[in-house]
N, C-alpha and C positions, 0 to 999 in steps of 0.2 A: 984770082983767088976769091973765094964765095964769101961775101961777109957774112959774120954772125950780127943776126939784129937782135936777138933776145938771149942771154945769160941767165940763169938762175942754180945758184948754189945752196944746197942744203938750207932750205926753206922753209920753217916750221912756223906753223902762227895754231892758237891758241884760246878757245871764246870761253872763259868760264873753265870747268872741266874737261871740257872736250876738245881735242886734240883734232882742230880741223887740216893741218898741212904736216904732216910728218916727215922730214927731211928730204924735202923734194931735192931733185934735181934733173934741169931741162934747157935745152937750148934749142934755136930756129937758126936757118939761115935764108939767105933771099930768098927768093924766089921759089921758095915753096909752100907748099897748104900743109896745115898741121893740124887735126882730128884727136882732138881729147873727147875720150869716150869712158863714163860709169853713168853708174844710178844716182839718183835725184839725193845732196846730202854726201856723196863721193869725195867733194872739195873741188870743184871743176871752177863753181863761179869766184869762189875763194880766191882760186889762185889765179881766174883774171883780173879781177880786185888789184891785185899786188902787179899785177903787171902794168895796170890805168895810173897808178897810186894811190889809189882809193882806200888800200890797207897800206902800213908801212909793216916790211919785215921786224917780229920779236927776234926771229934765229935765222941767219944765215943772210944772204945778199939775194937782187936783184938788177939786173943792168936792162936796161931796153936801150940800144941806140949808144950804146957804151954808158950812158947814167941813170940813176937811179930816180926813175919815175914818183917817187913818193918828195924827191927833193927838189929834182931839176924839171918839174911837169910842164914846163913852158918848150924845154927841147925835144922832152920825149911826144907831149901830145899835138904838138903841131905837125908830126909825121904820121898819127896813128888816129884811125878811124875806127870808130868804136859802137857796137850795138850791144846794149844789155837786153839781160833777160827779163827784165819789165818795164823794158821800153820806156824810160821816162821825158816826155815829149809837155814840150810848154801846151796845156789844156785849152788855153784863149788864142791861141795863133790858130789861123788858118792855111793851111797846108803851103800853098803861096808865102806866106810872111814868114813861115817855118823856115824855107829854102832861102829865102833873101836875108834870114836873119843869120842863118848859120853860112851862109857866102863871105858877109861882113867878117868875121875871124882868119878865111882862108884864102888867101891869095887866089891861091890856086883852081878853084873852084869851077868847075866845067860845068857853065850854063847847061850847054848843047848835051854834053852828057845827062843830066839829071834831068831834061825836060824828058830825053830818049826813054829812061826808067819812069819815068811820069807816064808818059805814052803806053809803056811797055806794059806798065800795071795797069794802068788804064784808071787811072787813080786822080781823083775828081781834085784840082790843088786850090779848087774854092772853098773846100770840104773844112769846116774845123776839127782839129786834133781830136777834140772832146766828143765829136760825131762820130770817130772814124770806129770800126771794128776793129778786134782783137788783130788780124791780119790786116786790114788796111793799115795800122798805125807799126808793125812790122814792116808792110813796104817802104813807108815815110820814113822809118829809121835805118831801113838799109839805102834807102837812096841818100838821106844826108851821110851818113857814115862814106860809103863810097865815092863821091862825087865829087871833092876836091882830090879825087885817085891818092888816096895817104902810100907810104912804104910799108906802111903794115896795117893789116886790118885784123881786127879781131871783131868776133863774133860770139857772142854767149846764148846757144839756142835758140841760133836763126830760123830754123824751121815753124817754131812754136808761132801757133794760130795760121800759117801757111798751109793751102790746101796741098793736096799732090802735085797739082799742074803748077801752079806755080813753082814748088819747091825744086820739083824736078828740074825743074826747064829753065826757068827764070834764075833761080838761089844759084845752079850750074853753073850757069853761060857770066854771072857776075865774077862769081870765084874763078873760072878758066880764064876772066879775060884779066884780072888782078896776076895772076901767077903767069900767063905771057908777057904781061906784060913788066918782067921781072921782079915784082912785087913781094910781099911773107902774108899768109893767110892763118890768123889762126884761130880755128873756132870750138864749140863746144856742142856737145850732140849725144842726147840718148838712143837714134837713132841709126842704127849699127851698117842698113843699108848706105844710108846716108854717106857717113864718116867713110866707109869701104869704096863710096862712089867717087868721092871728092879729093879723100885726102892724096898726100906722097907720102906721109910717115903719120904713124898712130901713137896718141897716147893714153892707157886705160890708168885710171886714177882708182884706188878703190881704197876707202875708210882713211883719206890725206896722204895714203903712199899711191907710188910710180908701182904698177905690177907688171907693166909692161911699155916699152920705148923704146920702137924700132923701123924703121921706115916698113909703107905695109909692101913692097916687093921684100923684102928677107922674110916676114913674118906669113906671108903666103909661099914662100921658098924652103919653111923652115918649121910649116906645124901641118900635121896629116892626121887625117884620123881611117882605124886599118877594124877591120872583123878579125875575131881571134877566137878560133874553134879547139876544144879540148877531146881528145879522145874518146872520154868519159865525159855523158851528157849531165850539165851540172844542175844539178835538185832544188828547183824552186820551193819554199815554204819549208825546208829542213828544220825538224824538232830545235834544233838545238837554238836555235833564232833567238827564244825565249829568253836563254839564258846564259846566252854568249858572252862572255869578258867585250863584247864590240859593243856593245849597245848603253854601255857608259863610259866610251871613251877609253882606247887603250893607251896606257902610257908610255909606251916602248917606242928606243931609239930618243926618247928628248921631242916626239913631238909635239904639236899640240893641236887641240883642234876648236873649228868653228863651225858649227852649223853639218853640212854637208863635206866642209873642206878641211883636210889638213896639209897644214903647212909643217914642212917638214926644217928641221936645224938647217940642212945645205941651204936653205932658200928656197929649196922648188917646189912651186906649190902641186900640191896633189887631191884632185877630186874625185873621188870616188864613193860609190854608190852601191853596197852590197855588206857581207858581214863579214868582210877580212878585218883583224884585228886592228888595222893602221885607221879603222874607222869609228863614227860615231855615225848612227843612224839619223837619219832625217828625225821620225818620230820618239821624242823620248820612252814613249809606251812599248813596251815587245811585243804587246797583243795589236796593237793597232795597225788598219788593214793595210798600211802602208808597207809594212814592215813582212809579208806574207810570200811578196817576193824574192826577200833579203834571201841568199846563200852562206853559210858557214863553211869554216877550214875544216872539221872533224871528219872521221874516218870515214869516210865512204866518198866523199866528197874529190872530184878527182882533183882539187888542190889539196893534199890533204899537210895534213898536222907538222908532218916531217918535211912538209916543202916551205914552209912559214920561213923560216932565217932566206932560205936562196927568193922565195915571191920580194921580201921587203928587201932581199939588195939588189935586184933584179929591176923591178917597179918602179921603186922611188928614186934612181936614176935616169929610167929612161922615158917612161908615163906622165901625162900631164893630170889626166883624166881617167875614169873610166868609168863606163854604164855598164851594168852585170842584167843578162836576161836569162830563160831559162834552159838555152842552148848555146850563147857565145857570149862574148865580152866588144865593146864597142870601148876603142881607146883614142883619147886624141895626144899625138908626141909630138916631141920638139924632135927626135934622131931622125936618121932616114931609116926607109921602111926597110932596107938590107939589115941595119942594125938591130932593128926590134924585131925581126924573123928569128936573129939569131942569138936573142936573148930569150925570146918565147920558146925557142926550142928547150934550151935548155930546163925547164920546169912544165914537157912535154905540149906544148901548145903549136897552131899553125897559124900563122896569118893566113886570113884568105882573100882578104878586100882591101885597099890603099887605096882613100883619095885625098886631097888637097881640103884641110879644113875649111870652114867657111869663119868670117870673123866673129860671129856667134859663140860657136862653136869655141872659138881661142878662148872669147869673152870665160867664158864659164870656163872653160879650163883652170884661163890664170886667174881670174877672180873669184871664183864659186859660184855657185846652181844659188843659194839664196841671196845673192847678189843681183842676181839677173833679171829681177821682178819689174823693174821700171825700164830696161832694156829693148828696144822691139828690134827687130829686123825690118820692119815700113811704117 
């Protein structure tokens, strides 16, 4: 039976007014790598806070190792290896005194290993902390963090100050050999390449909620995105743009919206990018040139007026996403592409293209296009 090493039950924490955890819920088990993925301010470091103990939960529980780290930090961080995101490393040690000093805590602590990472970075351990670069003192804190081999390591924007080569090769070959060697991985990352490379299960955090948390084989078995060609070639810049009921947010169905994105009552979220009514346009202005692209439901329009009721129960089941250009629709779904052929038919459209989204691509889905700004794919 696989243990669970990390628990966390409806998790909300709090700073002021702003609502940085909104009832999380998340769990690890051994021996796997866990890729929490948003934008900078998403809640990522928050809620590795809460799992070091560094925060204690306002609302809901946390357990790392069956107890709760804000209480019991002597059982849970003696098993857990930890790198923050600003690195905070004694300034007057020298990289040597660094390693001998955090040995003294850890029994367990593998000379021979951490010289190997010594070696491997090539990373000078006469060097003082306060010398080191944004990256050298990144290596120094993944080598202490890993080197008494913890059962869980966590990781808060490992990459950051890591050139490619390293990141690539080196950051890899650490986390492969932690997860062989039956170990929990679990790190943080705006780096979508990254997270796709490394992880076994993914989790996107976006404004302290979960938008997504699913290992990424389901989530690359389970989101596609397909070209979707109309009969009638659809009208870039249509008159009506101007003065569409879309361009201040439609209120229909109870939904509501943000930015580029609406979320709809069922929960699923919906992106889309054109002037069907279920939208708000990017640009608040109707004349701004952004908005030139935008397509309307009105007559002429081969979605027209009287397909509006069957588009919204059609769509907002089965669509995660969609890009409107000025000959087809680019959608990304969670159904199989059998399904969404035979829902598009019905409001006359073809699918012509199906492939396997990219995690990007899910990104902006489940989260939305003005989320995406601190996001890269490398």
């Amino acid at each position: 039976m696989v243990a669970t090493i990390v628990e966390v039950q409806h998790l909300s924490r709090q700073f002021g007014d702003k609502l940085a955890l909104d009832d999380v819920n998340f769990g690890a088990q051994e021996g796997l790598v866990y890729g929490l993925v948003g934008v900078n301010g998403a809640g990522k470091t928050t809620f590795i806070k809460h799992l070091m103990g560094l925060l204690r939960a306002q609302t809901g529980s946390v357990r790392v190792f069956g107890h709760d780290p804000a209480i019991d930090s002597i059982e849970v961080l003696s098993n857990v290896g930890y790198l923050s995101e600003k690195r905070e490393l004694p300034e007057w040690m020298t990289v040597r005194q660094l390693m001998r000093y955090t040995r003294a805590y850890f029994p367990a602590w593998d000379s021979d290993y951490a010289q190997e990472l010594l070696d491997t970075f090539q990373l000078d351990d006469s060097r003082k902390v306060s010398d080191l670069s944004s990256g050298m003192r990144a290596q120094a804190g993944l080598i202490v963090a890993v080197a008494y081999r913890p059962r869980l390591l966590i990781l808060d924007e490992p990459s950051s100050g890591l050139d490619v080569v390293v990141r690539e090769d080196i950051l890899d070959a650490i986390v492969r050999t932690v997860r062989q060697e039956g170990r929990t991985v679990i790190f943080s990352s705006h780096l979508l390449d990254e997270v796709e490379r490394m992880s076994d299960h993914i989790t996107m955090i976006d404004s302290g909620r979960i938008a997504l948390d699913d290992s990424l084989q389901n989530i690359q078995d389970h989101h596609f995105k397909s070209t979707i060609h109309f009969r009638t070639p659809i009208i870039p810049g249509h008159p009506s743009n101007s003065g569409h009921p879309s361009n201040s947010g439609h209120p229909s169905n109870g939904s509501r919206t943000n930015g580029s994105r609406t979320s709809i009552d069922s929960g699923h979220p919906l992106t889309i990018n054109s002037g069907h009514p279920l939208i708000q346009d990017t640009h608040p202005n109707p004349g701004h040139p952004s908005n030139k692209s935008r397509t309307s439901i009105d007559s002429g329009h081969p979605l027209t007026e009287s397909r509006t009721p069957m588009i919204q129960k059609t769509l907002m089941n089965t669509v995660l996403s969609i890009d409107e250009s000025a000959d087809h629709l680019e959608v990304v779904h969670a159904v199989t592409p059998d399904q969404l052929a035979d829902s598009i038919a019905t409001i006359g459209g073809t699918v012509t293209h199906t492939r396997r989204a990219n995690l990007m691509e899910v990104f902006i889905a489940r989260v939305g296009r003005h989320s995406s700004g601190d996001v890269n794919q490398q």
